[in-house]
C-alpha positions as CSV (number, residue, x, y, z in Angstrom):
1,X,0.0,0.0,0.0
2,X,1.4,3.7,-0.6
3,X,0.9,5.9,2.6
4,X,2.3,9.2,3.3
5,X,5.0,10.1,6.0
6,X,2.1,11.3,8.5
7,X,1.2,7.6,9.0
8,X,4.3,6.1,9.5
9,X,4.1,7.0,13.1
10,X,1.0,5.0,12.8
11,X,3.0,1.9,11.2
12,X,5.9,2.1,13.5
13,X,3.1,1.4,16.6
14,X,2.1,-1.4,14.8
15,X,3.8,-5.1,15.6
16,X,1.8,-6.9,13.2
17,X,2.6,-5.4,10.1
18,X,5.8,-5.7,7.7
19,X,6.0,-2.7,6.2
20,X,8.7,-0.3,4.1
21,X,8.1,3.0,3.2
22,X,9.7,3.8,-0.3
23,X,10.5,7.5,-1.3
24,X,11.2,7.9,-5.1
25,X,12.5,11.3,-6.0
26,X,11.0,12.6,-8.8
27,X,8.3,10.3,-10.9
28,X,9.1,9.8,-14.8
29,X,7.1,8.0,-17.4
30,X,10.6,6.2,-18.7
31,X,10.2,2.7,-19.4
32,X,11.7,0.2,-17.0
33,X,15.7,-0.3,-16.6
34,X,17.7,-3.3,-15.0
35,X,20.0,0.0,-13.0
36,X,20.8,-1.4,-9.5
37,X,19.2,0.3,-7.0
38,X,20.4,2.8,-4.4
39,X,18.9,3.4,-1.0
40,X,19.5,5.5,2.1
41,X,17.6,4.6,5.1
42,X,18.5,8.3,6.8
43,X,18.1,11.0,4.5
44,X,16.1,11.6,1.4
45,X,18.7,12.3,-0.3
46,X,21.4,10.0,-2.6
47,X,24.5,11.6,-3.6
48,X,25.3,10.9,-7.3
49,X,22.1,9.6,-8.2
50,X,19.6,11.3,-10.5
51,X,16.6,13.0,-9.1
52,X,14.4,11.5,-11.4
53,X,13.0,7.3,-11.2
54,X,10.7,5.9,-13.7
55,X,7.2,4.5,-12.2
56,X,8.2,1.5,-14.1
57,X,11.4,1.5,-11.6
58,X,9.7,2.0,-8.7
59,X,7.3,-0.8,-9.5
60,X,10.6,-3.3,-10.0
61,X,12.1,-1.9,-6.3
62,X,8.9,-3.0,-4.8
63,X,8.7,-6.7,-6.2
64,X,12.2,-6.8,-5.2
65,X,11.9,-5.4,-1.6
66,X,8.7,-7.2,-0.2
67,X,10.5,-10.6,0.7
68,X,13.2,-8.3,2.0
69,X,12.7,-8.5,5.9
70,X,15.9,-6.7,6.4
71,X,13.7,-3.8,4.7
72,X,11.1,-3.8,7.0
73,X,9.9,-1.0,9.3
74,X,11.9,1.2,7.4
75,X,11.7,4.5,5.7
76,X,13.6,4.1,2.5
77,X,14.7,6.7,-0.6
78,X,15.7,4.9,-3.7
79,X,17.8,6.2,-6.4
80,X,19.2,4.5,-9.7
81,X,22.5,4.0,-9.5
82,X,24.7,5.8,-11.5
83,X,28.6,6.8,-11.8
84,X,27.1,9.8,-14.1
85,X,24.3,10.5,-12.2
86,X,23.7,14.3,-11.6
87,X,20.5,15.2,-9.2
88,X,18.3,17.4,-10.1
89,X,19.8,20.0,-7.7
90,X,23.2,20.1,-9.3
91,X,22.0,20.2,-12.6
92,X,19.8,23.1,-11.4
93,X,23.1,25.1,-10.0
94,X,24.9,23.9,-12.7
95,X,22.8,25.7,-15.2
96,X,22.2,28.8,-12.8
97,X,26.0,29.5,-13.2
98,X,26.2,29.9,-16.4
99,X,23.1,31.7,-16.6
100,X,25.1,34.2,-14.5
101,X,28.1,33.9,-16.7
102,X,25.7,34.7,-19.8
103,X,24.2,37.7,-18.3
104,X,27.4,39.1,-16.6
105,X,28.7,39.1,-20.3
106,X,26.3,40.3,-22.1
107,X,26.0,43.1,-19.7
């Protein structure tokens, strides 16, 4: 089932469910990939992965994480794995500079 963050206080008092929370940055329409997974169990963010997940993806961690009891009664981000990955903040600062640059010398 797909809850938000407010229940998961509600989860956590539970003893008779196995549960994982999954937070997927940014939804795409992409088809699906075979991309290893990345996760971080204590921040929402995951350094040099994209922003961005395909539903498709997100689909693929979940049949892969529900016989997972080490995943249980966890709050989890997943990422795609990447050695090229930018997230969507870098590229975001990355095009601001040379926005800057662009104006500054046009100026």
């Amino acid at each position: 089932a797909v809850v938000s963050t407010q229940s998961t206080g509600e989860l956590e008092k539970s003893d008779h469910l196995d549960w994982t929370c999954v937070l997927p940055g940014g939804l795409t329409n992409e088809p699906v990939t075979d991309i290893p997974f990345r996760t971080n169990d204590t921040d929402f963010h995951i350094p040099g992965c994209s922003d961005g997940i395909s539903r498709a993806d997100v689909a693929r961690y979940f049949l892969q994480v529900i016989p997972d009891t080490e995943s249980h009664g966890k709050v989890r981000a997943i990422a795609l794995a990447g050695e090229s990955g930018t997230s969507l903040g870098e590229t975001l600062s990355n095009q601001m500079g040379d926005f800057k640059r662009t104006t500054v010398n046009q100026q």
